[in-house]
C-alpha positions as CSV (number, residue, x, y, z in Angstrom):
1,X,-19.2,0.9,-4.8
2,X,-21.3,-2.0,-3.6
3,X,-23.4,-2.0,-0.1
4,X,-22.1,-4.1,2.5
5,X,-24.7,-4.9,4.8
6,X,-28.0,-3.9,6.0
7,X,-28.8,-0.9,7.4
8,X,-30.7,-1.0,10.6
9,X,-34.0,1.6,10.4
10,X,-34.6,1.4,13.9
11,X,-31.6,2.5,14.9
12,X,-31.3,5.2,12.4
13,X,-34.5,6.4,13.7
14,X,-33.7,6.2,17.3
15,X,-30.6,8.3,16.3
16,X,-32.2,10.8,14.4
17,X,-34.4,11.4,17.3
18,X,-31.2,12.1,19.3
19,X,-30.2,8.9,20.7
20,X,-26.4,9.1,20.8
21,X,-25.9,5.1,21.8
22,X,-28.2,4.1,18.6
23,X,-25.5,6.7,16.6
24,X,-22.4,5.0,18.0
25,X,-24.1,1.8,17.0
26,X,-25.3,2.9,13.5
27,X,-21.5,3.9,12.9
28,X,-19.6,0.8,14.9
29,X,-19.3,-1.3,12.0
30,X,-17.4,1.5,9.5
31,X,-15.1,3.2,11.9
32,X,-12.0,1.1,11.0
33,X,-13.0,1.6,7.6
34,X,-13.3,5.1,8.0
35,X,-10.0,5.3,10.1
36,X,-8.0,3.5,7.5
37,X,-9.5,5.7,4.7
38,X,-8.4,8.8,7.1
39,X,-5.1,7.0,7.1
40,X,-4.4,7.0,3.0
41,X,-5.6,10.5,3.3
42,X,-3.6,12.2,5.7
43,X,-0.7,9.4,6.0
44,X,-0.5,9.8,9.9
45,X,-2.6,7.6,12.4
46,X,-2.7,10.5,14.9
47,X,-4.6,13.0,12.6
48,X,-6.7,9.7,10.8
49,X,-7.9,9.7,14.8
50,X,-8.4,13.1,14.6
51,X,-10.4,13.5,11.6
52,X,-12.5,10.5,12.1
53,X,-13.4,11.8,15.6
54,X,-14.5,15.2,13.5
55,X,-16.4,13.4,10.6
56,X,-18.4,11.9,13.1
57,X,-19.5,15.0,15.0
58,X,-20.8,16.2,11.8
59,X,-22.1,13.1,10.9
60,X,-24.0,13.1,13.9
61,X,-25.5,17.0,13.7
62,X,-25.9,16.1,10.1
63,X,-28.0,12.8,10.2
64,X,-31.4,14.5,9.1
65,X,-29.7,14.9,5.7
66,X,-29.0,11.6,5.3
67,X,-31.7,10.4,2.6
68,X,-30.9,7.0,2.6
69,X,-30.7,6.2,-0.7
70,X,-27.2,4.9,-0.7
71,X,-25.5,3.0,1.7
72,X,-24.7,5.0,5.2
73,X,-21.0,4.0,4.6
74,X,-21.1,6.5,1.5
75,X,-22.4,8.9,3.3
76,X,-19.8,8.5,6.0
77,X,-17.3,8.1,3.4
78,X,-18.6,11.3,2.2
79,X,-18.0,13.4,4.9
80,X,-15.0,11.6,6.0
81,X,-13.0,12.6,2.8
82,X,-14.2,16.3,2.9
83,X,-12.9,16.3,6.5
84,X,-9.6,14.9,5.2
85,X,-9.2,17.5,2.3
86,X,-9.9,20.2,5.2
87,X,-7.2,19.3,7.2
88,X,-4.6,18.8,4.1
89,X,-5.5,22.2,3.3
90,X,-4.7,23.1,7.0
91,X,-1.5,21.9,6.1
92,X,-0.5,24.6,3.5
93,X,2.6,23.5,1.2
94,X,2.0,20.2,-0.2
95,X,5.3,18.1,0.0
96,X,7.5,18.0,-3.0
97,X,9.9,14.6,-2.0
98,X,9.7,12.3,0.4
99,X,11.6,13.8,2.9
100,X,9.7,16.4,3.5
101,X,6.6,14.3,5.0
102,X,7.6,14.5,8.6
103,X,4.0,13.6,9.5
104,X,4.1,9.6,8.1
105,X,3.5,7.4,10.8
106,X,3.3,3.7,10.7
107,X,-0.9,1.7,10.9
108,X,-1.0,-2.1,12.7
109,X,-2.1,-4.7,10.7
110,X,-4.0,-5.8,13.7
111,X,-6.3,-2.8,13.0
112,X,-6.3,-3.3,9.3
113,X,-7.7,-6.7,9.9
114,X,-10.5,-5.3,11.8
115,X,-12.1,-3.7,8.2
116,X,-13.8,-7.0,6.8
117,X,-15.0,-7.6,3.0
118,X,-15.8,-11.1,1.8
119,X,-14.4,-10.3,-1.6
120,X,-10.7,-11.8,-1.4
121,X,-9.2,-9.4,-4.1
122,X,-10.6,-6.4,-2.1
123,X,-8.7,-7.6,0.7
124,X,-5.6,-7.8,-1.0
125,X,-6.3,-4.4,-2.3
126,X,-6.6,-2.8,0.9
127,X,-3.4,-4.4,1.9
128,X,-1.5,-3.2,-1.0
129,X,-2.8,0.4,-0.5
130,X,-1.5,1.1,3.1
131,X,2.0,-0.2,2.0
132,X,4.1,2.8,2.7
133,X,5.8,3.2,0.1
134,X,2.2,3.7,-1.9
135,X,0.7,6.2,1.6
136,X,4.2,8.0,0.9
137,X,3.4,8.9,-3.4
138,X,-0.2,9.5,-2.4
139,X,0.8,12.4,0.0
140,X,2.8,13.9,-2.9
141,X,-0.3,13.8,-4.9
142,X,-2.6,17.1,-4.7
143,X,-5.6,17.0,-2.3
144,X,-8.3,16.1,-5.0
145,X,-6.5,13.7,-7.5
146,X,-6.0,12.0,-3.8
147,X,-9.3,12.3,-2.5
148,X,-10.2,10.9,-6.3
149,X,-7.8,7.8,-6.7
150,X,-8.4,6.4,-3.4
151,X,-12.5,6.3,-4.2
152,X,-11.9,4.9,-7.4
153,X,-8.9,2.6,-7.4
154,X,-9.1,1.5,-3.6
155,X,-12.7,1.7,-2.4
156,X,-13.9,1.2,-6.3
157,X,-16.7,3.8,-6.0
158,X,-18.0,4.8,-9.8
159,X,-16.5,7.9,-11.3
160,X,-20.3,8.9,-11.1
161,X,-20.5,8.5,-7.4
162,X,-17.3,9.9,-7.1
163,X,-18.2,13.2,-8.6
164,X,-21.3,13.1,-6.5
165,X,-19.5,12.7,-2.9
166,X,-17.1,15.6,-4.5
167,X,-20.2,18.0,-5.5
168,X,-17.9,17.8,-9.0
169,X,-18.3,16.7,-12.3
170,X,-18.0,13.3,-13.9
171,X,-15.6,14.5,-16.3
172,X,-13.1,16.3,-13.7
173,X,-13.2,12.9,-11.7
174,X,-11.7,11.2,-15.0
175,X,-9.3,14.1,-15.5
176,X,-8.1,13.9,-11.7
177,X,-8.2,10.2,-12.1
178,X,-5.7,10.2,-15.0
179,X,-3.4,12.6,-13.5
180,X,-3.7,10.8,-10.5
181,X,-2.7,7.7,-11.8
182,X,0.2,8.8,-14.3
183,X,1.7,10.7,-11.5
184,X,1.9,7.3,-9.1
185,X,3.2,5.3,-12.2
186,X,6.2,7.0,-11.8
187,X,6.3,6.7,-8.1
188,X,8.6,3.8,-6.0
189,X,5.4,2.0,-5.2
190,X,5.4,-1.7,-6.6
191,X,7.6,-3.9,-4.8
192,X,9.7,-6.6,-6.5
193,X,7.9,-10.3,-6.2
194,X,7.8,-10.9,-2.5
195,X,9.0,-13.9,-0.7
196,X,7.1,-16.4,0.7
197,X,6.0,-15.1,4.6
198,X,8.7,-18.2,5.8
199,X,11.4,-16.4,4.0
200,X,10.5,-12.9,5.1
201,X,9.9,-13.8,8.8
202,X,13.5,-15.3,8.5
203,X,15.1,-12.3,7.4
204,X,13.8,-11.0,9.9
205,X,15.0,-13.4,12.5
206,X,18.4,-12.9,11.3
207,X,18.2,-9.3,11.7
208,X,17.2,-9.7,15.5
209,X,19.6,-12.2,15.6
210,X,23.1,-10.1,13.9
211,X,21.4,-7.2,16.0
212,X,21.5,-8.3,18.9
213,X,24.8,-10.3,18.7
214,X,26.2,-6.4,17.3
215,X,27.3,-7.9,14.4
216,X,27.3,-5.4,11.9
217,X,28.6,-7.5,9.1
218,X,25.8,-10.1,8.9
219,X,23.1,-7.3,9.6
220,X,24.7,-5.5,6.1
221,X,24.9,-8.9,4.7
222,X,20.6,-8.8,4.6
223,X,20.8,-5.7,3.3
224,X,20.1,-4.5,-0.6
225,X,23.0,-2.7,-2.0
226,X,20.6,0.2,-2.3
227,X,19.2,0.1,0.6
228,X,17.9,3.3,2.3
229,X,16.8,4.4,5.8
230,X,14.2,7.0,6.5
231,X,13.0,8.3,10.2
232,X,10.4,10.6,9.8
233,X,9.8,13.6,10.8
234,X,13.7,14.0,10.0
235,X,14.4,15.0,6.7
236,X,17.9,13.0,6.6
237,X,17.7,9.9,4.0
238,X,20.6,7.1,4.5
239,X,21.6,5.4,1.2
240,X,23.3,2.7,0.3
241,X,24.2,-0.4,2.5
242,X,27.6,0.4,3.8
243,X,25.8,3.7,5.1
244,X,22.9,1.8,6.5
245,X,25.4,-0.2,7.9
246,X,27.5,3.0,10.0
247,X,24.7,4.0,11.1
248,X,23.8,0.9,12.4
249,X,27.4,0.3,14.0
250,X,27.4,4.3,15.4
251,X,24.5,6.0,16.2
252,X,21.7,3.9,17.8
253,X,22.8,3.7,21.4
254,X,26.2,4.3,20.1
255,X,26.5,1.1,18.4
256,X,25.8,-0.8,21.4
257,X,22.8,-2.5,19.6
258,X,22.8,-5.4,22.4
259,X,21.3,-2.9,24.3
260,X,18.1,-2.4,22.8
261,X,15.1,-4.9,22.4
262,X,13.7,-5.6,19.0
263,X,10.2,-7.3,19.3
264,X,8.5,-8.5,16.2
265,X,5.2,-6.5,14.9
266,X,3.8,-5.5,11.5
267,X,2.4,-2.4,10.1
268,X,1.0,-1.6,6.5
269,X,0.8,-5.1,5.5
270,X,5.0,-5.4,6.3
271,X,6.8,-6.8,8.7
272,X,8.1,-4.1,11.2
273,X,9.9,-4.1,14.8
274,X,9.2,-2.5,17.6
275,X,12.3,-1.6,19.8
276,X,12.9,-0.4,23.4
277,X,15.8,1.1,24.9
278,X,16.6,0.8,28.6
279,X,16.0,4.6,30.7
280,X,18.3,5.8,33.4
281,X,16.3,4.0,35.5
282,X,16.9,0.6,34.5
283,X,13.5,0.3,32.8
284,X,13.2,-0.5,29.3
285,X,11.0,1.4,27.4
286,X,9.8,2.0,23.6
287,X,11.0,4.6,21.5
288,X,10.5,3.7,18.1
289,X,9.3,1.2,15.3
290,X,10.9,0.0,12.3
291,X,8.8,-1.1,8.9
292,X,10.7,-3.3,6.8
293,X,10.3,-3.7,3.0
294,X,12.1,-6.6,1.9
295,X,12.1,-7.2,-2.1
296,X,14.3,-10.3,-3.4
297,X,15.3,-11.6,-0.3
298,X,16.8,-8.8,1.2
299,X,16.1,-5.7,3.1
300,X,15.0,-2.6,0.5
301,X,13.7,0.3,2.5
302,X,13.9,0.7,6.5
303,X,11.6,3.5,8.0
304,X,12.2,4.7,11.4
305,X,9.2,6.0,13.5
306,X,10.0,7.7,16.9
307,X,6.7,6.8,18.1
308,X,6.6,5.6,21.7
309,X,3.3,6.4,22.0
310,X,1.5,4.4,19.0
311,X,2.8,0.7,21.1
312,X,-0.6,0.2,22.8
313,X,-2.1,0.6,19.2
314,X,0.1,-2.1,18.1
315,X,-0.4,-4.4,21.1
316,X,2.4,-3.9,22.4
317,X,3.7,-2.6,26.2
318,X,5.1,0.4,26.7
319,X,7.7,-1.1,29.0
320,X,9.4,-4.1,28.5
321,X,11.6,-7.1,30.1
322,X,15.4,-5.6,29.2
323,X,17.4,-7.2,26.6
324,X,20.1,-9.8,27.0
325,X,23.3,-8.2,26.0
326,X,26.0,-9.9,23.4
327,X,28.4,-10.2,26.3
328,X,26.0,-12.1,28.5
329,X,24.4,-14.1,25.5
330,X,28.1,-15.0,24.8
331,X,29.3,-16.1,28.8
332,X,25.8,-18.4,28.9
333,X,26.2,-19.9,25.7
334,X,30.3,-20.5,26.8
């Protein structure tokens, strides 16, 4: 792995004399990175937060060890993935199919665009590897062959510093690497050719557009045949468009779709929707966001977070203006 940047010695000097505010400062620049690595690793943004916050309390009782002779960002790296592989171990059983990791949760790309590289095809990189499909095959993967594919094939570490940040060997890097890699060759991670960003944001226009209109026909009509709908942390998997399509017409505020607001987001480098819901009170509130992957013009895989409480993360208000329903779109437009 390259060094990006200079390290400031007066301020790692200042903080290994105990100034907390030169720490903060020393670290500032790598805590999206960090976050987003946390991220691959654990799959959720709520324990990424969690295990960032930890990796830097050790970082910060642990600075005296830091020699210096790599960049600090491996040595945050470092301690970052040890944290991670501690709280997958946490876990216990490792998760045999996708349905089974009820912890996913969606990143904004307005974070992601926060981690900087001047290297255009590391940028692309980092985008491919959040996609969720590719976050969902790496939680399947064991802790280690993890730990070791995302250092070598995302953050392109060495397999020698690899083995070094993983007090291992050279050769069981390679080994783990391999595994690694033949295991997510098998995986549903590469998406067909995808559209221009013109054609996707007007799938999804028509998606707001047929759902809000309740038109269940022309929302299955941007649909692949084999489709499928995921909402973690339920284990329940909807397949196939006309079963996509039920739901759709049934279950989300009993069909009456024109009741709920989609707003327009993204999150791991797809486009996603936020949506609110109107409380007994009259207010309209968030309750969950959709990530869309759309392959060959049409709508492949819909994931389904209940997570009210990510919005702010995403930019987005927790409460929002109501919806205009089908019935009162139709009488204005009459």
């Amino acid at each position: 792995m390259q060094p990006t940047g200079t390290m400031d010695t007066d301020l790692l000097a200042a903080a290994r004399g105990g100034d907390d505010r030169a720490f903060r400062a020393l670290v500032s620049p790598h805590l999206r990175a960090l976050h987003v690595h946390s991220y691959r690793m654990l799959g959720s943004y709520d324990e990424a937060e969690e295990a960032v916050q930890e990796a830097l309390l050790r970082a910060w009782k642990g600075l005296a060890t830091f020699q210096g002779r790599a960049p600090l960002l491996h040595w945050l790296y470092r301690i970052t993935t040890t944290t991670c592989l501690k709280a997958i171990e946490a876990r216990g059983r490792q998760p045999v199919i996708d349905a089974e990791i009820d912890y996913l949760q969606p990143y904004p790309d307005r974070l992601l665009d926060q981690v900087t590289n001047p290297d255009p095809a590391v940028v692309l990189t980092r985008r491919d590897s959040v996609k969720l499909a590719f976050i969902t095959a790496l939680q399947r993967l064991p802790a280690t062959q993890r730990a070791v594919l995302i250092l070598r094939d995302v953050l392109t570490f060495t397999s020698a510093e690899v083995a070094e940040l993983l007090d291992t060997t050279v050769a069981a890097v390679n080994s783990a690497l391999q595994r690694a890699r033949t295991t997510m060759a098998t995986a549903d991670t590469a998406d067909q050719p995808q559209p221009l960003r013109p054609t996707e944001q007007s799938i999804v226009d028509r998606f707001v557009l047929a759902w809000q209109r309740c038109d269940i026909a022309a929302l299955a009509a941007l649909l692949r045949e084999d489709v499928t709908l995921h909402m973690p942390p339920e284990a329940l998997v909807f397949t196939g468009r006309d079963t996509v399509a039920r739901f759709f017409a049934t279950v989300p505020a009993g069909g009456r779709l024109d009741l709920i607001r989609l707003v327009s987001t993204r999150a791991n480098g797809q486009p996603a929707l936020a949506a609110y819901l109107p409380d007994d009170t009259g207010q309209c509130r968030g309750y969950g966001i959709m990530v869309l992957r759309i392959a060959a013009n049409q709508i492949a895989t819909i994931t389904g977070f209940p997570s009210p409480h990510l919005f702010p993360v995403f930019g987005l208000p927790e409460i929002s203006a109501a919806p205009m329903s089908s019935t009162t779109a139709r009488d204005q437009s009459g």
